[in-house]
C-alpha positions in Angstrom: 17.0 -55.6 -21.2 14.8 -55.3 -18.4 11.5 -57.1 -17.3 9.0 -56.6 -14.9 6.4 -59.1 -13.6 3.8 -58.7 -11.5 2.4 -62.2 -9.6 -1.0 -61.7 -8.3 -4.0 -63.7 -6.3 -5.3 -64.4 -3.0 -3.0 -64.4 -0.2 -2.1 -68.6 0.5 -1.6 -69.2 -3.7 1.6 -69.5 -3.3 1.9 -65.8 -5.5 5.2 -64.9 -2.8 6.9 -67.7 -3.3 6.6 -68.0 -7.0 7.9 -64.7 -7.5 11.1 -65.4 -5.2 11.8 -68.4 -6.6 11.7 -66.3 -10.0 14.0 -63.8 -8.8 16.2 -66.0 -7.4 17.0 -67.8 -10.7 17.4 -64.3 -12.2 20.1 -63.6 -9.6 21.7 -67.1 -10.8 21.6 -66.3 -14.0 23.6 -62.9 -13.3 20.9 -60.5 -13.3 20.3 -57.4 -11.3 17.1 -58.0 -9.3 14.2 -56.3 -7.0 12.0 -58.5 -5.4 9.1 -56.4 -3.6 6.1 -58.4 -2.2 2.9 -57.0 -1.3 -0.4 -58.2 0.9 -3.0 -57.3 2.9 -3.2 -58.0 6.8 -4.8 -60.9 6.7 -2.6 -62.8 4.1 -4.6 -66.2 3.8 -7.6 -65.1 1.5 -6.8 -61.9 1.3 -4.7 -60.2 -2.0 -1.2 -60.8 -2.3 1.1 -59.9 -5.1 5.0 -59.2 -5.7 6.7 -57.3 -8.5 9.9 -58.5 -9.9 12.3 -56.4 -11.8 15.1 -58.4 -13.9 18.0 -56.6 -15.6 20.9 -56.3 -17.3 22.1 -53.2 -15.9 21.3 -51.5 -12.3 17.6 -51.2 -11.6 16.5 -47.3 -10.9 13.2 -48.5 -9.3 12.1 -51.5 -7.7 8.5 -50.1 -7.9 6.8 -49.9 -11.4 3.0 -49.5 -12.4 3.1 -51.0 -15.9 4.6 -54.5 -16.0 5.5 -56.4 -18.9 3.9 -59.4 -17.8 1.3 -60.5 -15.3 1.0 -63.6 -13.5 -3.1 -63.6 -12.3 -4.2 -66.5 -9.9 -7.8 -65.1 -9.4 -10.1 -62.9 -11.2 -10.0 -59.9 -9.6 -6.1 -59.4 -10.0 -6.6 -60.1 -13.7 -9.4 -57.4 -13.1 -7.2 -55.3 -11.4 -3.2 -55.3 -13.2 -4.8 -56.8 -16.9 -5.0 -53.0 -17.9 -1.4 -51.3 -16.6 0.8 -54.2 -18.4 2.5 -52.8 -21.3 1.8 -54.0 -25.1 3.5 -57.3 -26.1 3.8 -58.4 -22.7 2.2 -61.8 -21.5 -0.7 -62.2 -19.3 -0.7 -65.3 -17.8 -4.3 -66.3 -16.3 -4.9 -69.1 -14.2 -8.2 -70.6 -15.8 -9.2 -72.8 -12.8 -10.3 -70.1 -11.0 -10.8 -67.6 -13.8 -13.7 -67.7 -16.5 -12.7 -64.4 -18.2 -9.8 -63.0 -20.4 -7.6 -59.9 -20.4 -9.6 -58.7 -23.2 -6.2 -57.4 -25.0 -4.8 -58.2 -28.4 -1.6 -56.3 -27.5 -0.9 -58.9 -25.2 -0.1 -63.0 -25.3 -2.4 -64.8 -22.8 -1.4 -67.7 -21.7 -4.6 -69.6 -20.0 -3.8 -72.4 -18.5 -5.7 -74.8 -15.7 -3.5 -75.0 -13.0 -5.3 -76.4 -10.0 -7.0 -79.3 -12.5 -3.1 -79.9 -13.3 -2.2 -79.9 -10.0 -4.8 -82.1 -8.9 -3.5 -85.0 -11.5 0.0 -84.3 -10.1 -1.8 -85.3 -6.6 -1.7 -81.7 -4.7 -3.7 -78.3 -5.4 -0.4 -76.8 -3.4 1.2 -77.4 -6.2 -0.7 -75.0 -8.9 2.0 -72.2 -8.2 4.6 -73.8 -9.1 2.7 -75.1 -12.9 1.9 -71.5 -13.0 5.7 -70.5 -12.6 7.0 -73.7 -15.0 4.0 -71.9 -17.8 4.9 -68.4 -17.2 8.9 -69.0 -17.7 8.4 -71.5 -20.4 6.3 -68.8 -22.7 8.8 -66.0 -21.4 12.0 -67.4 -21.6 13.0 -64.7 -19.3 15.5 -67.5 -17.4 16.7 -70.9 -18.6 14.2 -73.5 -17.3 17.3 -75.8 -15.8 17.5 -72.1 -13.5 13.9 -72.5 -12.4 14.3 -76.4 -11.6 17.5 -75.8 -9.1 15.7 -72.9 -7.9 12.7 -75.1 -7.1 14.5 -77.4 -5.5 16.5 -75.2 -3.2 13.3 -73.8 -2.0 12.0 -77.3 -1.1 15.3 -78.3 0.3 14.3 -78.6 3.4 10.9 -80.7 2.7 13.0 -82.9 0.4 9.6 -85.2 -0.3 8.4 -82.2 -1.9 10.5 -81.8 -4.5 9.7 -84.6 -7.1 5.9 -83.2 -6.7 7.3 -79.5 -6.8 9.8 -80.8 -10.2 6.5 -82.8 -11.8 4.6 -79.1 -11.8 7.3 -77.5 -13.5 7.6 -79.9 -16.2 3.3 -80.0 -16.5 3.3 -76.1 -16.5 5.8 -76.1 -19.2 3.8 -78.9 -20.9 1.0 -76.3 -20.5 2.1 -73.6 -22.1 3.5 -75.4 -25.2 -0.1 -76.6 -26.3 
């Protein structure tokens, strides 16, 4: 088994994190992993994306062009990765921000309104990690339980983030069950 995910948006989503909190509940779950993030010099505003490779055996590359699922936060990444991820993969799309589809039917897309969830939840910071909690629910690449002590240890040092951070989890998951 092997799986790899690209996460993709502007640079200050939130897209670096997500992914290394993904590959880090991969590694506790047993799993080879490569981690390689990616952005442009200006970070803030600028595109930012990450590949993750999880496996059951030792990973050859780190670096692949044609992931099995995509994680888009704005429209051009969708514009930009929808094409290279391979059939029966998920494209996750982040519909606050993106009015388009993949315009695949080899594909699942998963559209959900992340920043409109994270507004209820009471921060817009919070729309990477509902985008996480969705993407992992409809994978089921890593137990969810992984993702929530993940989550936590990440916020472990802004500990009044972490009941926020654990409410966007459940909502993403709540998300990508309708």
């Amino acid at each position: 088994m092997q799986s790899e995910i690209m996460f993709a948006g502007f640079g200050g989503q939130g897209i670096l994190l997500i992914g290394k909190v993904l590959a880090h509940a991969a590694m506790e779950e047993g799993y080879e992993v490569a981690w390689i993030p990616s952005y442009g010099p200006e970070m803030r505003g600028g595109t930012a994306y990450c590949t993750v490779v999880i496996s059951d055996r030792p990973i050859g590359s780190p670096i692949i062009k044609n992931p099995l699922h995509l994680v888009a936060m704005n429209g051009p990444s969708l514009e930009k990765f929808a094409p290279t991820v391979k059939p029966n993969g998920i494209i996750f799309v982040n519909s606050s921000l993106i009015s388009f589809g993949a315009n695949r039917d080899d594909v699942d897309e998963l559209r959900v309104d992340v920043v409109g969830i994270a507004k209820k939840l009471g921060s817009v910071k919070a729309a990477n990690i509902v985008a996480l909690g969705a993407f992992v629910a409809r994978s089921k690449i890593v137990p969810l339980e992984t993702i929530k002590a993940c989550v936590k240890e990440e916020f472990s040092k802004k500990p009044k983030l972490i009941p926020l951070n654990m409410d966007a989890v459940d909502a993403g998951v709540k998300a990508a069950q309708k």
